[in-house]
C-alpha positions in Angstrom: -13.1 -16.5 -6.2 -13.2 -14.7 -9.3 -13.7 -11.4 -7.7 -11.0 -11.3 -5.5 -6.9 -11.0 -6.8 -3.8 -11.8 -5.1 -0.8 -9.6 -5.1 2.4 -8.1 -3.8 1.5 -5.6 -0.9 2.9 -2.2 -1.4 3.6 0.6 0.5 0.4 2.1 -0.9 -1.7 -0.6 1.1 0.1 0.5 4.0 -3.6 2.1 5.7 -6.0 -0.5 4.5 -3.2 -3.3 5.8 -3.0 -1.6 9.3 -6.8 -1.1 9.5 -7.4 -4.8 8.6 -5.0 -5.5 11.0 -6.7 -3.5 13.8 -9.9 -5.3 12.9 -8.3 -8.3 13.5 -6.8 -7.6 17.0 -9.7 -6.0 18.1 -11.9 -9.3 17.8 -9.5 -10.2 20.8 -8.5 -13.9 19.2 -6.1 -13.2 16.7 -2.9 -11.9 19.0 -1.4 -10.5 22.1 -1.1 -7.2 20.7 -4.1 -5.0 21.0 -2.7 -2.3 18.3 -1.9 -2.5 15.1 2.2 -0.8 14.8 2.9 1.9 12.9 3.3 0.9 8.8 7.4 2.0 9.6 7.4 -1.1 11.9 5.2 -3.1 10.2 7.7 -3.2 7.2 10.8 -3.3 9.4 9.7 -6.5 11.2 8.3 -8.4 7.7 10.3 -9.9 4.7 9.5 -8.1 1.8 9.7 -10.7 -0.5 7.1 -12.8 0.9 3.9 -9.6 1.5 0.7 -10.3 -0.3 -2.6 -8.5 -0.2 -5.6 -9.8 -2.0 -8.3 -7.2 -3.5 -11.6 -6.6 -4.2 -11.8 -5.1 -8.2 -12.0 -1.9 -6.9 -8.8 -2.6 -5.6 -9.9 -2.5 -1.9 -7.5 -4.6 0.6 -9.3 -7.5 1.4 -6.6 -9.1 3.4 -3.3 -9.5 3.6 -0.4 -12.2 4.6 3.1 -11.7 5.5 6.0 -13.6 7.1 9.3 -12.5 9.5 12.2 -14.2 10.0 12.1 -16.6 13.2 16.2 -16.2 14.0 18.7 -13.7 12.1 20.9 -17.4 12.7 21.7 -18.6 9.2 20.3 -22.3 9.9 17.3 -20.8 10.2 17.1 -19.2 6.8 14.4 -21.7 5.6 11.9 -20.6 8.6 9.5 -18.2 8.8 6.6 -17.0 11.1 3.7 -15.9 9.5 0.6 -13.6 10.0 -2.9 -13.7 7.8 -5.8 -11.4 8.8 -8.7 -10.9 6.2 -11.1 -7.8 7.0 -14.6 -8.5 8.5 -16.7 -7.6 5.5 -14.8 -10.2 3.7 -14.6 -13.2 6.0 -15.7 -16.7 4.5 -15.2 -16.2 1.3 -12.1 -18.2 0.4 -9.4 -14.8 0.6 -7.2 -16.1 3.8 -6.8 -19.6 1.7 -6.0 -17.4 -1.5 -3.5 -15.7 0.9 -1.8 -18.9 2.8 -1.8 -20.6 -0.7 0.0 -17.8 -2.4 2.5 -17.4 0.8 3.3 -21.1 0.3 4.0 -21.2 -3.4 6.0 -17.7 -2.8 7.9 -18.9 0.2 8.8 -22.6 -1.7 9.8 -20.9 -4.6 12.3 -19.2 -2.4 13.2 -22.1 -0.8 11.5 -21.9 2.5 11.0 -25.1 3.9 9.3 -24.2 7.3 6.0 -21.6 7.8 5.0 -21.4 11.6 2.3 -19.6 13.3 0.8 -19.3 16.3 -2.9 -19.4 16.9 -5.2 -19.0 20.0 -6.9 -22.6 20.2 -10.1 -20.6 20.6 -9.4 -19.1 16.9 -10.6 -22.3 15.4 -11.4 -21.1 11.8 -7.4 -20.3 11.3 -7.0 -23.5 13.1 -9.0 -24.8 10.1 -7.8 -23.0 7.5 -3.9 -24.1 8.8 -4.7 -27.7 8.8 -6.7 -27.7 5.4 -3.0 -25.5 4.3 -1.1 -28.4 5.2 -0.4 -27.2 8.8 0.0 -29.3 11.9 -0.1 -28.3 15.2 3.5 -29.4 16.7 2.8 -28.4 20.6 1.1 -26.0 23.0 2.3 -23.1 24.9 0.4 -23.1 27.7 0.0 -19.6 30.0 2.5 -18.1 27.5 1.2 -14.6 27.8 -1.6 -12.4 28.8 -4.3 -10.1 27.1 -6.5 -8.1 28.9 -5.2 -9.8 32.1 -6.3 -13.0 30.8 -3.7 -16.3 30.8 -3.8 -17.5 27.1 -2.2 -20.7 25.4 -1.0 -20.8 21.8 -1.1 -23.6 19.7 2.4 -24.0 17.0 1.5 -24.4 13.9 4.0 -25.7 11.7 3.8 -26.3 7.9 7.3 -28.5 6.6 7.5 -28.0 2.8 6.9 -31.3 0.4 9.5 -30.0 -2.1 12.1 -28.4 -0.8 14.6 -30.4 0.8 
């Protein structure tokens, strides 16, 4: 994908992040949440170091990834949640791999051994995209919440590093 870059989200990206975002809630399979938060609680709840955007040349925000912790217990230090949403003009073309595959060699290099995410088992092109990542699914939560009134089951993704130990 020679037209499309890879880099560290900044505060800058803060609209076209949340608007992606909202795009992606409002196709109903990508989460519970039904509104994108503000950008002050966006970057409260997300580990800076690990926030990636990729662009268009123009430097229009594709897509984004980024990861929060899972516990504040330090055990858990090498575990992390993750979220990937590219924007519906820009779907197919190869930016949420770009994404996951900069997250992992970001997250490694940090010495993450553990990304995790939950999908909708409905939502199977991230199911896709996870597996071809090097994600498994570990279990399903069945009737774990509801959107729009609706009982929905997430599947756990889990992706153990191969390198750090």
């Amino acid at each position: 994908m020679v037209d499309v870059t890879v880099r560290p989200m900044t505060p800058q990206d803060a609209d076209a992040v949340l608007a992606v975002y909202q795009a992606g809630l409002d196709d109903g399979d990508a989460s519970f949440e039904t509104t994108a938060p503000t950008w002050a609680e966006f970057d409260a709840g997300r580990r800076p170091d690990h926030r990636f955007v990729a662009v268009d040349p123009g430097g229009r925000v594709l897509g984004w990834v980024a990861v929060s912790p899972t516990s504040n217990r330090a055990v858990y230090a090498g575990v992390v949640e993750h979220s990937v949403y590219v924007a519906p003009t820009a779907r197919g073309r190869g930016v949420a791999r770009l994404l996951l595959e900069t997250l992992v060699g970001s997250t490694e290099a940090a010495g993450i051994w553990t990304i995790q995410s939950g999908v909708f088992p409905e939502n199977t092109a991230s199911i896709e995209l996870h597996r071809r990542a090097g994600f498994r699914t570990i279990g399903v939560r069945e009737r774990i919440g509801r959107r729009h009134g609706r009982w929905r089951d997430v599947l756990l993704l889990e992706r153990r590093s191969p390198t750090v130990t």
